[in-house]
N, C-alpha and C positions, 0 to 999 in steps of 0.2 A: 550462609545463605545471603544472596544480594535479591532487593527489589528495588521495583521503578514506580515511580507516580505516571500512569500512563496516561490518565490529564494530564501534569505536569510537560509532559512528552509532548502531547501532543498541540496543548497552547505553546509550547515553544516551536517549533515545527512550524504549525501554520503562520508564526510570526516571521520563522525565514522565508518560507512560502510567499511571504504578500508583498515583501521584499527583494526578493529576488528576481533577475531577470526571466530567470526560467521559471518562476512562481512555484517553486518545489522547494522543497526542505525534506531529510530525511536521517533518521539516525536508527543504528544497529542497538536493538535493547539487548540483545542474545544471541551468542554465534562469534565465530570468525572461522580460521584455519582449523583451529582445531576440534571444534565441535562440527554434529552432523545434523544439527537443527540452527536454521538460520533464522532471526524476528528480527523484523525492522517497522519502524513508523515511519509512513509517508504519508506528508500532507503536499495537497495540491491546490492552489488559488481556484477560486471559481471559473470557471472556462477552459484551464490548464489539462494538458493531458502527460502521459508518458512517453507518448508515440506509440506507434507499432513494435513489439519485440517477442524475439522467442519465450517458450516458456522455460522456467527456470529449472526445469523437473518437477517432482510431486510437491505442489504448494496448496498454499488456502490463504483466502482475504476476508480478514474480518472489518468489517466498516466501524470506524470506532466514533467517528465526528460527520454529519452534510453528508451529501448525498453524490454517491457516483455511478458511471456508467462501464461497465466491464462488457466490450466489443470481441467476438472471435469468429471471424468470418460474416457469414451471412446473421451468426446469435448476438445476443444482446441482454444484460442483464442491468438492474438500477438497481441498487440497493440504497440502506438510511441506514443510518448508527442502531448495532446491534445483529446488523444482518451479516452473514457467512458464507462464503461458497469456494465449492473447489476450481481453483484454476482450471482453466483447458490447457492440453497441452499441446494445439496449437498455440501460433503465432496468435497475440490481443495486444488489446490499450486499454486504459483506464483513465476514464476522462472524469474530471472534477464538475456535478452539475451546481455546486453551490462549492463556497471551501469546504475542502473535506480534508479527513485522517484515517487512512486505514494502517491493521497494522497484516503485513504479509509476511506469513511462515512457510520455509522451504526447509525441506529433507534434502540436505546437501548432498549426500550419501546413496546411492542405488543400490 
């Protein structure tokens, strides 16, 4: 059995985040090739977004750290640490209203 410190995770994370040009940082806790569930931690600098992107297929964002904003079309969602929702599977962004850490889980697999 492996576990992760997902504080650990994610003060690491928003440390590349503040850092970086792109103000992202982001690391795979679970998944790759060979599995059919993907979790990754993304943190984002306060102001930072992901841009506009497709959706990944059936996912869900859990807000782990700050406060963000989940865009899809004309909807709009904010969440704070501890809130959950399921992705749209339209085209969104995910803009950081404060530094934030979510961690987003994808069913690689249809």
């Amino acid at each position: 059995m492996k576990s992760s410190s997902l504080t650990q995770l994610v003060d690491e994370q928003l440390h590349k985040a503040r850092g970086a040009s792109s103000g992202r940082g982001a690391v795979t806790v679970h998944g790759r090739q060979e599995h059919d569930l993907r979790q990754t931690v993304i943190a984002l600098a306060d102001g930072r977004s992901l841009g506009e992107h497709e959706s990944p297929g059936e996912a869900t964002l859990q807000v782990l750290r700050g406060k963000v904003r989940l865009t899809s079309g004309d909807e709009s969602w904010e969440g704070v640490e501890g809130d959950h929702l399921i992705i749209p599977q339209d085209r969104h962004d995910l803009t950081a209203l404060s530094d934030a850490a979510v961690l987003l889980t994808v069913a690689t697999r249809a």
